[in-house]
C-alpha positions as CSV (number, residue, x, y, z in Angstrom):
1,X,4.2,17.6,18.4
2,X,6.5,14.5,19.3
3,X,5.3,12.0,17.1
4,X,6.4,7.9,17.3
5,X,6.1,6.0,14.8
6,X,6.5,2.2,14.3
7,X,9.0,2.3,11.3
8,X,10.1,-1.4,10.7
9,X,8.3,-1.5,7.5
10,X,9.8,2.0,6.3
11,X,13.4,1.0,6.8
12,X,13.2,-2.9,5.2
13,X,9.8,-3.2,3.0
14,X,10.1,-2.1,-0.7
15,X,6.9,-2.4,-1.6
16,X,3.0,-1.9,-0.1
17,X,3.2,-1.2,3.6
18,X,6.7,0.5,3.7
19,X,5.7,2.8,0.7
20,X,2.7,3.5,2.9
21,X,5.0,3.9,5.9
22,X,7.4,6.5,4.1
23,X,4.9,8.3,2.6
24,X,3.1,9.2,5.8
25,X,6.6,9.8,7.7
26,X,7.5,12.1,5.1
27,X,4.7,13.8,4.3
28,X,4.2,14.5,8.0
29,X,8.0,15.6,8.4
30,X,7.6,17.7,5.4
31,X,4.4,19.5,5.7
32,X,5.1,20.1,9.8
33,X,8.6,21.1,10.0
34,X,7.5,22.2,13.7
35,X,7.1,18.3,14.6
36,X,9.6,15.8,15.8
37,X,9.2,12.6,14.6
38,X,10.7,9.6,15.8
39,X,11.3,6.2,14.0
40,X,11.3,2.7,16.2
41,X,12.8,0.5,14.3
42,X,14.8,-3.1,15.7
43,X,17.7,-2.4,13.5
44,X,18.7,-0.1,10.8
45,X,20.3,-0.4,7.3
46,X,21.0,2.4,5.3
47,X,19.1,2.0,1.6
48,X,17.9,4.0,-1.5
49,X,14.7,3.7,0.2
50,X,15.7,5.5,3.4
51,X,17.6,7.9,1.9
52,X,14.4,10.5,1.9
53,X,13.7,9.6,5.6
54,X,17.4,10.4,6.9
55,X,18.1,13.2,4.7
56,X,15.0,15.1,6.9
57,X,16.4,17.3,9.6
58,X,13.0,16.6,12.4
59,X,13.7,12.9,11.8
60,X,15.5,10.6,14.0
61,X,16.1,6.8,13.9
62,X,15.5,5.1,18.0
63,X,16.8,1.5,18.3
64,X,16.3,-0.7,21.1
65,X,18.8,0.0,24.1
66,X,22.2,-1.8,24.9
67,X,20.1,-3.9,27.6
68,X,16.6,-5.7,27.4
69,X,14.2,-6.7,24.5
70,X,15.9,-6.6,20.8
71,X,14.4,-7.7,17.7
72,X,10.6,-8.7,17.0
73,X,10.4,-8.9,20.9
74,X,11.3,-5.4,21.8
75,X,8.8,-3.9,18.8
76,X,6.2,-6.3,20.5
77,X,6.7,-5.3,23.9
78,X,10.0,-3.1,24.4
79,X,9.0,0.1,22.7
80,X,6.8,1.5,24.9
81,X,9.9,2.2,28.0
82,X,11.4,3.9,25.1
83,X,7.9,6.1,24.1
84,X,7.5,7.3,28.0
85,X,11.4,7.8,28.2
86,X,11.4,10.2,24.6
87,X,8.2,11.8,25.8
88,X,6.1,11.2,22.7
89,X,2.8,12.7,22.4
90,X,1.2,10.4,20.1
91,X,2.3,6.7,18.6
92,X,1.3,5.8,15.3
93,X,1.2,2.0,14.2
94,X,1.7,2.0,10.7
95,X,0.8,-1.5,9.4
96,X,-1.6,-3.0,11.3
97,X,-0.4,-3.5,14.5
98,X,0.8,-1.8,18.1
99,X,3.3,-3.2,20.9
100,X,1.0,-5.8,23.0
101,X,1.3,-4.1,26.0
102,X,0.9,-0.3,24.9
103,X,-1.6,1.1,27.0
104,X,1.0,0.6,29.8
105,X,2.9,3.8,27.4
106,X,0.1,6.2,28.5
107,X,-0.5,8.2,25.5
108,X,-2.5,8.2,22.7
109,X,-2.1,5.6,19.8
110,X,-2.9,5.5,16.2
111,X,-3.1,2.8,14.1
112,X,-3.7,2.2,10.4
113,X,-5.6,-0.6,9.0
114,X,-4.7,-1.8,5.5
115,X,-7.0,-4.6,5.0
116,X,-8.6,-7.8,6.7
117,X,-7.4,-10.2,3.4
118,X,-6.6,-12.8,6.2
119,X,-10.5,-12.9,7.3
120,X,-12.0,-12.3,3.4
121,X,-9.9,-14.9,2.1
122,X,-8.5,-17.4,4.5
123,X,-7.2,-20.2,2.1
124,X,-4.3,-17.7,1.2
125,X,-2.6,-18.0,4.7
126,X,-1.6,-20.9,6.9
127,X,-3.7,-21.5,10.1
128,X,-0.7,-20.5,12.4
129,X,-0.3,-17.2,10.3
130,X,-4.1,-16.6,10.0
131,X,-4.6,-16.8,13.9
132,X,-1.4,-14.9,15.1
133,X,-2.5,-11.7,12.8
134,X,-6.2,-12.0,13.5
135,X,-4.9,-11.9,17.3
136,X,-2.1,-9.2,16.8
137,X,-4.2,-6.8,14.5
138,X,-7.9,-7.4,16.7
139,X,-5.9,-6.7,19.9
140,X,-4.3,-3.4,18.1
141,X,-7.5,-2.4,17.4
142,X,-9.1,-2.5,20.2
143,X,-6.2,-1.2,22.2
144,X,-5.9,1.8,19.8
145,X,-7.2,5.4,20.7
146,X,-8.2,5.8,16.8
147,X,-8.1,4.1,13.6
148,X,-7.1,4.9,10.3
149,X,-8.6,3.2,7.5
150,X,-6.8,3.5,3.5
151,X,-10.8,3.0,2.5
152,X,-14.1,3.2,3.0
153,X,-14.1,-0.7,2.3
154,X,-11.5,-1.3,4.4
155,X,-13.6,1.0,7.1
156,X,-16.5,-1.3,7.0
157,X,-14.7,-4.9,7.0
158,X,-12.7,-3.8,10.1
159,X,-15.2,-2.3,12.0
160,X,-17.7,-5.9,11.3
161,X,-14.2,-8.0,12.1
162,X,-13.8,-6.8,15.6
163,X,-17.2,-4.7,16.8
164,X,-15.3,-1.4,16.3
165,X,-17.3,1.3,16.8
166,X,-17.3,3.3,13.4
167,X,-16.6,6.6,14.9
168,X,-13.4,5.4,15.9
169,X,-12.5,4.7,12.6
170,X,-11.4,7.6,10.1
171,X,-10.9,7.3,6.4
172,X,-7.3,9.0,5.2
173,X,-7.0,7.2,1.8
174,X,-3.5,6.5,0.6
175,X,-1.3,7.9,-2.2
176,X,1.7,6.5,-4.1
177,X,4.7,8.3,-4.6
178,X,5.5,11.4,-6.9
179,X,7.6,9.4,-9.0
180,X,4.9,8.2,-10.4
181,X,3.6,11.9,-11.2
182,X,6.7,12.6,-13.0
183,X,6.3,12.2,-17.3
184,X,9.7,10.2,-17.7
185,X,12.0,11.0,-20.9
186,X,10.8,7.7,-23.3
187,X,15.1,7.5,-23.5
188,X,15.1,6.3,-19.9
189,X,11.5,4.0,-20.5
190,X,13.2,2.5,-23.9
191,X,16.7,2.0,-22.0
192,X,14.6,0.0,-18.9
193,X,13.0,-2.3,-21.6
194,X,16.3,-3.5,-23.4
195,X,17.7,-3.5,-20.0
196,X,14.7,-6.0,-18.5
197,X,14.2,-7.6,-22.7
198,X,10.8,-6.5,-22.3
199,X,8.3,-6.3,-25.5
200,X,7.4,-3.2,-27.4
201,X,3.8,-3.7,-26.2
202,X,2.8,-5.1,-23.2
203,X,0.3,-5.3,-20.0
204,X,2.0,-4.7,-17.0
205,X,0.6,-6.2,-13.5
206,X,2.1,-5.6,-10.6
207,X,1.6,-7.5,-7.0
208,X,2.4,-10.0,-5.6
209,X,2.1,-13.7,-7.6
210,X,-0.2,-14.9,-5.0
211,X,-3.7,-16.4,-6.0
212,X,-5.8,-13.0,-4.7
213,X,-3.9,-11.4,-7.3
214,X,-5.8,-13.2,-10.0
215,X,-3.0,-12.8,-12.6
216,X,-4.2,-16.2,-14.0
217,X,-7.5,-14.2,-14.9
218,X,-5.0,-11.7,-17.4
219,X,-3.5,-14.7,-18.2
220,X,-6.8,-16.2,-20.0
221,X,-7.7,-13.1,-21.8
222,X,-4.9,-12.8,-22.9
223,X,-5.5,-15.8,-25.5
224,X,-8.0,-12.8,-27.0
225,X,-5.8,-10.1,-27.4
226,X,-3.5,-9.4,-30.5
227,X,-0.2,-11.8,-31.0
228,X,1.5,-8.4,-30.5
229,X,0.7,-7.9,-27.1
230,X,2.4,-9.2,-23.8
231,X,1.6,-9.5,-20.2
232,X,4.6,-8.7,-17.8
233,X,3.8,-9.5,-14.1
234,X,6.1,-7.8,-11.6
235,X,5.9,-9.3,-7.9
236,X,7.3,-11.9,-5.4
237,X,5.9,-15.1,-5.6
238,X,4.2,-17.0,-2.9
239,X,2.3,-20.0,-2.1
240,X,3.4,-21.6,-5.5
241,X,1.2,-19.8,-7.7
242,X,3.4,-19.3,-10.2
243,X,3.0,-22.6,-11.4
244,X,-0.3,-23.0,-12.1
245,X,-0.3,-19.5,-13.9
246,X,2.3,-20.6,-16.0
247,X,0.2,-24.2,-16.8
248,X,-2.9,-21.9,-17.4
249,X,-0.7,-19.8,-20.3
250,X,1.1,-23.1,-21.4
251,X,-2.9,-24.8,-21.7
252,X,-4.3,-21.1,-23.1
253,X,-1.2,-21.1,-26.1
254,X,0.4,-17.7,-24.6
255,X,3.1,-19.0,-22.1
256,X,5.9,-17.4,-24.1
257,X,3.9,-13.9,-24.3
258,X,4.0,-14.0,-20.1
259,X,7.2,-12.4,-18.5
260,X,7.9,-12.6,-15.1
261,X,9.8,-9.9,-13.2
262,X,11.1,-9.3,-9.3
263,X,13.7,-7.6,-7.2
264,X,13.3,-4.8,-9.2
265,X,14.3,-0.9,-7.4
266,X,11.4,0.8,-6.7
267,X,12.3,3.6,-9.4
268,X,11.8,1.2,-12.2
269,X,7.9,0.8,-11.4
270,X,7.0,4.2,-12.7
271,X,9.0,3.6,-15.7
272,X,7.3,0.4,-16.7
273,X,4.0,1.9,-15.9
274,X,4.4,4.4,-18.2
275,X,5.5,2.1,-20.8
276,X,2.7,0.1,-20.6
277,X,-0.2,-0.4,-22.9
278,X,-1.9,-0.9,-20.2
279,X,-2.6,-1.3,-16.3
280,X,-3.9,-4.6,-15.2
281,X,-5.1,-5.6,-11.8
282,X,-8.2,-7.9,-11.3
283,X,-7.2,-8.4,-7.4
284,X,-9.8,-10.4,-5.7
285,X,-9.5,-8.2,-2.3
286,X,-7.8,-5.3,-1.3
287,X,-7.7,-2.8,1.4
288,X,-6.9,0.0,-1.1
289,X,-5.2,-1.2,-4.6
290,X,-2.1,1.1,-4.9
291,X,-1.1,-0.3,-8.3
292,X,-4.8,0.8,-9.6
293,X,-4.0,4.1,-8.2
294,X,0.1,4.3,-9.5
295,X,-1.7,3.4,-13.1
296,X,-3.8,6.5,-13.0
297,X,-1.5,8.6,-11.8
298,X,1.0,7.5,-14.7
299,X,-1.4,8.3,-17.3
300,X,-2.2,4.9,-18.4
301,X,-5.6,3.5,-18.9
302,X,-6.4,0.8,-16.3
303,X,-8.3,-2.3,-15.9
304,X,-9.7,-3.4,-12.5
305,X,-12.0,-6.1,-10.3
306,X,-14.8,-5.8,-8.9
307,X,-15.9,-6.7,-5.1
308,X,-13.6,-4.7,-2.7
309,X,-12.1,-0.9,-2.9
310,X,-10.7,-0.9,-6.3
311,X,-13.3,1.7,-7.6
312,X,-12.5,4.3,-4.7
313,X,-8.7,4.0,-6.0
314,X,-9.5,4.2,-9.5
315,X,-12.8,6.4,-9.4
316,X,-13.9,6.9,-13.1
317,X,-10.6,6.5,-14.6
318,X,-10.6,2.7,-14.7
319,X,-12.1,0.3,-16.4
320,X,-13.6,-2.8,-14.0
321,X,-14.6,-6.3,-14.3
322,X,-15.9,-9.5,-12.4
323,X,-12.9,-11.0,-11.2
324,X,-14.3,-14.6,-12.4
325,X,-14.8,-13.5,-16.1
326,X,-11.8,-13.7,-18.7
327,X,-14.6,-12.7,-21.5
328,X,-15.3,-9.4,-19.3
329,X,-11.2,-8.8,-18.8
330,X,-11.0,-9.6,-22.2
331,X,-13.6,-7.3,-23.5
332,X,-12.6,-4.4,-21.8
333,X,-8.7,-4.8,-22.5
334,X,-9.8,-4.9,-26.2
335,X,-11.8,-2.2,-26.1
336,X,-9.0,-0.2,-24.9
337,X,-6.0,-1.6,-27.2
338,X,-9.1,-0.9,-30.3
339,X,-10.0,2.4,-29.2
340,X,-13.3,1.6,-28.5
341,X,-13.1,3.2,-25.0
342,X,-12.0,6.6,-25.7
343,X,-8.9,6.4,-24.0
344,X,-8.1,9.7,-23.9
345,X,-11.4,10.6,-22.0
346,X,-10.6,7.4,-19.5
347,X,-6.8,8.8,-19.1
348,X,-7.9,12.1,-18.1
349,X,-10.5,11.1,-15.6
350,X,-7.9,9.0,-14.2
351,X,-5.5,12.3,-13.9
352,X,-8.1,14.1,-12.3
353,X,-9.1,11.3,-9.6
354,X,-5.7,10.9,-8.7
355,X,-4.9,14.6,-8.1
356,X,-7.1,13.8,-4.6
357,X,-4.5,11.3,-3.7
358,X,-0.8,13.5,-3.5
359,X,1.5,13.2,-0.6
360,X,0.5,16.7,0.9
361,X,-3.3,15.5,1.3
362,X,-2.2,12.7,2.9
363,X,0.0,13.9,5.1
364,X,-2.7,16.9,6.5
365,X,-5.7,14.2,6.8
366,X,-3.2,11.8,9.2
367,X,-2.1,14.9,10.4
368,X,-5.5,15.9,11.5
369,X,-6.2,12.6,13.0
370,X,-3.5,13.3,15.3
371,X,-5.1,16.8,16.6
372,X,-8.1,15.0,17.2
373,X,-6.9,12.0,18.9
374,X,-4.4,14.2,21.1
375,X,-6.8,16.4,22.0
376,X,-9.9,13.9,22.8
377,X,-6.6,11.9,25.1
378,X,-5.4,14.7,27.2
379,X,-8.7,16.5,28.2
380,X,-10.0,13.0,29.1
381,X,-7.0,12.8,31.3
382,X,-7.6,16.2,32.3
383,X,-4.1,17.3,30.8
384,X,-4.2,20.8,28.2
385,X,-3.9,19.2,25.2
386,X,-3.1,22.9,23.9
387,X,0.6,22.3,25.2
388,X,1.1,18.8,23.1
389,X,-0.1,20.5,19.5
């Protein structure tokens, strides 16, 4: 199978939707060495990141042609002369969205959904921003052959947003990558702290400093836990939140207990994870909760929210709480640094939930998808799908 793939967010996004992006592409490449996968991106830069991607020998990088559309403009609208010219059999939006005019590609599209965040919670975008991606990502997926959802909760919010039909929608949750899998030498964990001057012991949360994130609700339990224990908050700020999380600690007595980190390579995640005392993330909404899931799969206990899809990533290895209580967060972070919780019970759980989530499950379920959607296309179009698979 010819397979195109919108790959902007694999070549230039470190975090969330390009680790989504390159886990799928190489999962796909890896597990069907029989398929040709092509990457649509509007410029390439060479990176750690896309090291893994290049290095794959049914992989190839398309850019937009000497003449005509470059940029945002030619992934909008240009990509779809270049899909009928390559001959792909099936496209495959990544992060929400497809080209604006790709049913004039004529073939079958995928897309996956991540979440509906700028619907749920509307204060944390702009109106212009709000509007365009409600119009880009409704459009996409009513335009699309089939949906891929990253959750069962991400399933229901998209199919109520736009009046999709919920048999168009499959569920293919995602995973996080094997580095996180991989029991690091507690040389390279100690040499990252004095690197970073982190603590001895610490809470790690990683996201971005954004009010959904509800770091400010660690923050105020924080005020409970022992003196010895630190919070360290890895992410990008945005919309100035970082202020009033850093009034909150200064107000709560615990401002110089709260490290901030960003910019970091994506091989230092795992590392801090696994140094950790444990894995915070009291998100308000998600569409899956990869850093719930990355926790697990490091072996660390976790503590999540309630009210999205945080339970289907963390499954019976976490720990969850109302994201409007700092006694609740509180509670159940002291239960685990007391041993209270028997955190060796909540650490296995967690192993065994996210043994469902590895890159060769996710790759076969998107994979699948594909067979379905290729074959539903072409014998509607009475083509023999049998010659695309």
């Amino acid at each position: 199978m010819k397979i195109g793939y919108d790959a902007k967010r694999a070549v230039f996004n470190n975090t969330g939707l390009g680790n989504y992006s390159r886990l799928v592409i190489e999962g796909i490449a890896s597990e069907n060495p029989g398929d040709r996968l092509l990457l649509y991106t509007p410029r390439f830069e060479h990176h750690q990141r896309t090291e893994r991607m290049e290095r794959l020998p049914n992989v190839d990088f398309r850019l937009p042609p000497p003449q005509g559309f470059k940029g945002t403009m030619w992934r909008t609208f240009g990509i779809t002369n270049n899909l009928r010219a390559d001959g792909v059999d099936i496209y495959h939006g990544l992060s929400n969205e497809l080209p604006l005019n790709i049913s004039s590609a004529s073939v079958p599209t995928v897309l996956t959904m991540h979440d509906v965040i700028y619907r749920k919670l509307p204060h944390d975008y702009s109106l212009a921003d709000r509007l365009l991606d409600d119009f880009k990502y409704g459009r996409s997926c009513r335009a699309a052959t089939h949906i891929i959802a990253v959750s069962e909760c991400t399933r229901r919010d998209v199919a109520e947003a736009y009046g999709i039909d919920p048999e168009k929608i499959s569920v293919v949750y995602q995973g996080c990558a094997e580095a996180f899998r991989k029991k690091a030498d507690p040389a390279e964990i100690e040499a990252l702290r004095r690197q970073l001057n982190l603590p001895r012991r610490y809470i790690l949360q990683v996201g971005t400093i954004e009010p959904r994130k509800n770091l400010e609700l660690t923050v105020r339990a924080l005020a409970s836990l022992p003196e010895d224990i630190d919070l360290v908050a890895v992410g990008r700020e945005r919309l100035g939140y970082r202020r009033k999380v850093e009034r909150i600690a200064e107000e709560s007595g615990v401002r110089r207990r709260v490290h901030f980190l960003e910019g970091l390579e994506g091989g230092a995640i795992p590392l801090l994870n696994q140094g950790a005392e444990i894995i915070a993330y009291p998100s308000r909404y998600e569409g899956f909760g990869i850093p719930v899931l990355e926790g697990i799969t490091s072996g660390r206990p976790v503590v999540a929210a309630t009210g999205s899809c945080l339970e289907e990533a963390g499954g019976e290895g976490a720990l969850y709480v109302s994201p409007d209580s700092p006694r609740e967060m509180a509670n159940a972070l002291n239960s685990i640094l007391r041993a209270e919780t028997d955190v060796r019970e909540l650490i296995r759980k967690g192993e065994k939930h996210a043994a469902r989530f590895n890159i060769s499950d996710v790759a076969s379920g998107v994979r699948a998808v594909y067979e379905k959607v290729v074959d539903k296309f072409f014998s509607e179009n009475g083509q023999k799908a049998s010659s695309k698979l």
